[in-house]
Structures are given as structure tokens and as C-alpha cells.
DRENNU-656107 format. One line per field, with one value per residue (C-alpha): chain; x, y, z. Coordinates in nm, 2 decimals, padded with zeros to 4 digits. Layout:
BEGIN
kette (A / ...)
X (X / ...)
Y (Y / ...)
Z (Z / ...)
! end
This chain:
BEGIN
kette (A / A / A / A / A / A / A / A / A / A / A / A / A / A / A / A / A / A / A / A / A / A / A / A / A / A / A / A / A / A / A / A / A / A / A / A / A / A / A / A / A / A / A / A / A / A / A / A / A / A / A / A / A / A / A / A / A / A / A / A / A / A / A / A / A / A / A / A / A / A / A / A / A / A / A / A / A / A / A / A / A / A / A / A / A / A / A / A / A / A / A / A / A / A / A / A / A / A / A / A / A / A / A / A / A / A / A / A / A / A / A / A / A / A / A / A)
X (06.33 / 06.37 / 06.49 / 06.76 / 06.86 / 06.84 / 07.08 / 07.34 / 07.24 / 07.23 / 06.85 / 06.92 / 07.01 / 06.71 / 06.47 / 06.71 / 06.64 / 06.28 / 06.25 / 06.40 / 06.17 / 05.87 / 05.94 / 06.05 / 05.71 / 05.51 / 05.68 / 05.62 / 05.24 / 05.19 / 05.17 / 04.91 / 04.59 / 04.35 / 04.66 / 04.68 / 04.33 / 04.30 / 04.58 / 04.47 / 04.13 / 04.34 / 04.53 / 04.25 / 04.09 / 04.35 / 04.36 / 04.72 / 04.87 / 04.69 / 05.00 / 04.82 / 04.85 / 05.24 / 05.26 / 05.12 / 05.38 / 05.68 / 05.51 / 05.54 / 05.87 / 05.96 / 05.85 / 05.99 / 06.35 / 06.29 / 06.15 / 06.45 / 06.69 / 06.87 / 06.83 / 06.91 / 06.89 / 06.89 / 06.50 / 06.50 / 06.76 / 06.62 / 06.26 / 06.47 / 06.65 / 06.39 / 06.21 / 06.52 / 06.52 / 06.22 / 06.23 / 05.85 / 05.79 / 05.61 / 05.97 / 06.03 / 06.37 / 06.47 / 06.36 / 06.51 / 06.86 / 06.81 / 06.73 / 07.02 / 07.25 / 07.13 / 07.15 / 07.58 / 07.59 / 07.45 / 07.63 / 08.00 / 07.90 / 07.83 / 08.11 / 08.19 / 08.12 / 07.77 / 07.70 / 07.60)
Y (09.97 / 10.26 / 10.50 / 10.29 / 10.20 / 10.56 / 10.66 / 10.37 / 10.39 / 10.69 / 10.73 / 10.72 / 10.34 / 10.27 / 10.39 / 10.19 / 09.88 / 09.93 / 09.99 / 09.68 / 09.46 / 09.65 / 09.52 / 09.18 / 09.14 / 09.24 / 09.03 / 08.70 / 08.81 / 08.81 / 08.45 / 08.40 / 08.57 / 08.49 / 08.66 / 08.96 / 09.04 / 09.04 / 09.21 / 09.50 / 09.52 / 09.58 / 09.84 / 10.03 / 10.03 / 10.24 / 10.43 / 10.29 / 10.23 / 09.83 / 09.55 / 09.52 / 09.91 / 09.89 / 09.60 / 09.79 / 10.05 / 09.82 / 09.66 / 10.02 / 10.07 / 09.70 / 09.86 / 10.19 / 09.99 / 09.81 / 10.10 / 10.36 / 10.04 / 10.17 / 10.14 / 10.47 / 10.43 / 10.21 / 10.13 / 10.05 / 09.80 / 09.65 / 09.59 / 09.48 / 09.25 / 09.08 / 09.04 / 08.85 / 08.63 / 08.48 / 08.25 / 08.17 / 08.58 / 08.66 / 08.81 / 08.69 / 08.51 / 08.82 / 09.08 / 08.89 / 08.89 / 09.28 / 09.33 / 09.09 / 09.34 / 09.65 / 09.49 / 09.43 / 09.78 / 09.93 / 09.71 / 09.83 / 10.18 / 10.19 / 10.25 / 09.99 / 10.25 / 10.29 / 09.90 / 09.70)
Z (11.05 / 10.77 / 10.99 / 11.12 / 10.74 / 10.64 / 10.89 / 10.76 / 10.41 / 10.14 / 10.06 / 09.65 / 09.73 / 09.96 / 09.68 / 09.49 / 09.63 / 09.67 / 09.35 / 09.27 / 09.50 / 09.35 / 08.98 / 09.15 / 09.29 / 09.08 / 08.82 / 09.05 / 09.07 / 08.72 / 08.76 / 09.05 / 08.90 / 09.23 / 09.45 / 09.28 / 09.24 / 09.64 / 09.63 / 09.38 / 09.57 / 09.89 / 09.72 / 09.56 / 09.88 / 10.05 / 09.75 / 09.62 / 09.25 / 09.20 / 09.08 / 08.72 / 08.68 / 08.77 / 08.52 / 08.26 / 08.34 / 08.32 / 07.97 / 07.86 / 07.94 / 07.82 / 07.48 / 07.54 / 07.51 / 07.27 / 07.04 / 07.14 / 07.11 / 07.50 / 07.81 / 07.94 / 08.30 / 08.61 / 08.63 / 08.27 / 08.34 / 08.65 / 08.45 / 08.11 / 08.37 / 08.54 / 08.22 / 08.07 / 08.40 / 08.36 / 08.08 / 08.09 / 07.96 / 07.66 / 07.45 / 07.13 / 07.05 / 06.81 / 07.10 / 07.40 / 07.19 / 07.12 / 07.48 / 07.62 / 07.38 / 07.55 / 07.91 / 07.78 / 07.73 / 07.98 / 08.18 / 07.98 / 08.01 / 08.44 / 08.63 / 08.95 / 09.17 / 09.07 / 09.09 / 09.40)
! end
């Protein structure tokens, strides 16, 4: 139940973690075409962000990276992450090393008390 975790749990991890999920997922959908169109034509129904929309997003931000050549925050590095983790993704060889540099320093740069 949220309220209960919000009551345990600061709310900056909670979105945290949600966040995390949400790039997870939409990640795994990418791969199941029939699933995520259901899916989207839920979403759109209720009026919600569709999974290929949020893809796009991450895509941008998968560029964004690679472009500025840093990850400057924490949902930059979840999405460069995930991308990294699947080894079926679309990254070259020359952009998955550039990106698996960044990931080591963002990683250096993070204190211990900020990881989980």
C-alpha cells in the first residue's frame, strides 16, 4: 500500500523506484509489439502517456548522453543502465563503450549515501 510505504519510506526514493520500474517496463515491452499496443490503447483511453511515447522519451535522452558525453543525473543513469543491460539493444560497439565510460563515472562521482 503507498501510504503505508510513504510513511516508512522518504517520498524522493519512492519516485525513485518508480521511476526505475517505469524505464524497466517499458524497456521489456519494446520486445512484445501485440502487448504494448493493447497496452497503449488502454492508456490512451484513460487519457495516460502510451509506453511507445515514453520510449521515445528515453531514445531522446539515450541521445541526449551520448551527444553531451555525461550523464548528469540519476534518471539518465537508470535509462543509460538499462539500455547497457540489454545486450539485444540497437547501440553500436563505439557508443555502448562511450556510454559504459559515462555509467564509471557517474558511478565514481555519487557518494554511498546516495546509492541503494
Amino acid at each position: 500500500n503507498l501510504t503505508q510505504l510513504e510513511s516508512t519510506h522518504p517520498k524522493s526514493l519512492i519516485k525513485r523506484v518508480i521511476r526505475e520500474w517505469l524505464v524497466i517496463l517499458v524497456e521489456w515491452t519494446k520486445d512484445l509489439p501485440e502487448l504494448t499496443k493493447d497496452i497503449d490503447l488502454e492508456l490512451t483511453a484513460n487519457g495516460l502517456t502510451t509506453l511507445n511515447t515514453l520510449r521515445t522519451i528515453i531514445q531522446g535522452i539515450e541521445q541526449k548522453v551520448i551527444k553531451n558525453q555525461k550523464i548528469k543525473n540519476y534518471n539518465e543513469y537508470i535509462i543509460i543502465k538499462e539500455l547497457l543491460d540489454d545486450t539485444t539493444s540497437y547501440v553500436t560497439l563505439e557508443d555502448r563503450s562511450l556510454l559504459n565510460k559515462l555509467i564509471c563515472e557517474f558511478e565514481s562521482k555519487q557518494r554511498p549515501a546516495n546509492r541503494w
